[in-house]
C-alpha positions in Angstrom: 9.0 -10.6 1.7 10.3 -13.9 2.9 7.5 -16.8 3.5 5.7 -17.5 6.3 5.2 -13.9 7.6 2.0 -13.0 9.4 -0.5 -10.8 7.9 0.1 -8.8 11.2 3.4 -8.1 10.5 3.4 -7.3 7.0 4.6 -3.6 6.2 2.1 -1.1 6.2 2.3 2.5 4.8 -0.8 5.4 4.7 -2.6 6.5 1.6 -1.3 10.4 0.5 -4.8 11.0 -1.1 -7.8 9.6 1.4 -5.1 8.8 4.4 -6.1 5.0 5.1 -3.7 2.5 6.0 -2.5 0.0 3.4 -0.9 -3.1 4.1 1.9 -5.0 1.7 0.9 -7.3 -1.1 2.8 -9.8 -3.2 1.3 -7.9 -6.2 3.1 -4.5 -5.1 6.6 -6.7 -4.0 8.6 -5.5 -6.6 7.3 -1.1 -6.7 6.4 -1.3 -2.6 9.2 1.4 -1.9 7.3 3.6 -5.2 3.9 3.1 -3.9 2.0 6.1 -2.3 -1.6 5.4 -2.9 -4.0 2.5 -1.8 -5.3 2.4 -5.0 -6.2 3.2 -8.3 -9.6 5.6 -7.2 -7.1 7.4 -4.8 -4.5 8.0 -7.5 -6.3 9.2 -10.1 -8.8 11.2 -8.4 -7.7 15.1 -7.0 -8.1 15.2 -3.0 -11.5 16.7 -2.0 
């Protein structure tokens, strides 16, 4: 994600478990096309 992008703009992508939007951070840069849960609640946790 080059520099100077707007928190607007940054890519999004929706939560398989609770179905939230979650936005791109520079934590997740490198595994952002692996990612399919907002967090670590939603991953380890079986959909009610």
């Amino acid at each position: 994600m080059p520099n100077g992008v707007k928190k607007a703009n940054l890519p999004q992508k929706t939560c398989l478990r609770c179905g939230k939007p979650f936005s791109w951070r520079k934590k997740w840069e490198k595994v952002w096309e692996q990612l399919k849960y907002c967090s670590e609640k939603c991953k380890k946790n079986p959909k009610k």
